[in-house]
C-alpha positions, 0 to 999 in steps of 0.5 A: 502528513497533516493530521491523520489519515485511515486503513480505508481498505487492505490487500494481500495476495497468498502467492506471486501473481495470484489474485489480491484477497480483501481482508478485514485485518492483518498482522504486520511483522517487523523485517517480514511484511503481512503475515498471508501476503505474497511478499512475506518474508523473514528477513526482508528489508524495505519491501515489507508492505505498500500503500497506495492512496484512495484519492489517487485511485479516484483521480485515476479513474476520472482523469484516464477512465481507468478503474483499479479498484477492488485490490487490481493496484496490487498495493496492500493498504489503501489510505484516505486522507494520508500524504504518503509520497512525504512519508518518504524516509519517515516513520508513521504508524499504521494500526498498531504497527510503526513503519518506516516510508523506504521509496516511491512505489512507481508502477510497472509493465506487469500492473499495467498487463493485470489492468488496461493500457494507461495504468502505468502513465496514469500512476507515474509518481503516484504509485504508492508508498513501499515501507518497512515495518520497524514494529510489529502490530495489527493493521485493520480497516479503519485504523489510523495512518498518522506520522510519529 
C-alpha cells in the first residue's frame, strides 16, 4: 500500500443477519473481532473484521448501477485510498489496532439476496479484505489505515 489511507466509515451488525448500524468508533479486540459486531468472538481466528473499499463501492455503482452504500456491503470498515487486496498476508494498522490481511473477502449469494442481482459479479475479487486483529486498539472514522 502507497502511502496511507483513512476509516472513511465503519460498520457493525448486534446479531447474524440483522441490519449493519454505522458507528463513530469501535474497539477491536485481538483474537476476538469488534467488540458490537455480530462476528464477535473470543477465540476466533482470521475472520475478526472486513474491509472493503470506498473507491470499489463507487466503481460499483457506475459501472453495474448498483448502489451498496450505508453499510448493505456487510463489511465493517470502509477505506479511502488504501490497496487492500496487497494486504494479503501483511500487517497494517487501522487506528490504534494492528492487524494482519488473512483472505480476499469474495462476495456471496446471502450479500446478493440483502442487495439486487449483480451484487455478487460486480464484487468478484473485489470484495474486501477478511483480517485478523493481532493487537487491540480503538478504530474510528478518520483514523488512518497504513502498512506497518
Amino acid at each position: 500500500m502507497d502511502g496511507t489511507g483513512e476509516v472513511a466509515a465503519l460498520h457493525v451488525a448486534p446479531e447474524s443477519g440483522a441490519a449493519t448500524e454505522s458507528v463513530g468508533s469501535v474497539e477491536a479486540v485481538a483474537g476476538s473481532g469488534l467488540r458490537g459486531d455480530r462476528h464477535f468472538d473470543p477465540g476466533m481466528d482470521g475472520n475478526d473484521l472486513t474491509l472493503i473499499e470506498a473507491e470499489t463501492l463507487e466503481a460499483v455503482e457506475r459501472e453495474a448501477d448498483i448502489e451498496l452504500a450505508d453499510g448493505a456491503h456487510r463489511r465493517n470498515v470502509t477505506t479511502r485510498d488504501a490497496a487492500l487486496n496487497h494486504l494479503v498476508g501483511e500487517r497494517f494498522r487501522v487506528g490504534d489496532a494492528v492487524c494482519e490481511g488473512v483472505e480476499l473477502c469474495e462476495p456471496c449469494s446471502h450479500l446478493e439476496s440483502l442487495t439486487e442481482d449483480g451484487a455478487l459479479s460486480a464484487l468478484v475479487h473485489r470484495g474486501g479484505l477478511r483480517a485478523r486483529v493481532v493487537k487491540s486498539g480503538d478504530i474510528s472514522v478518520g483514523d488512518p489505515v497504513e502498512q506497518r
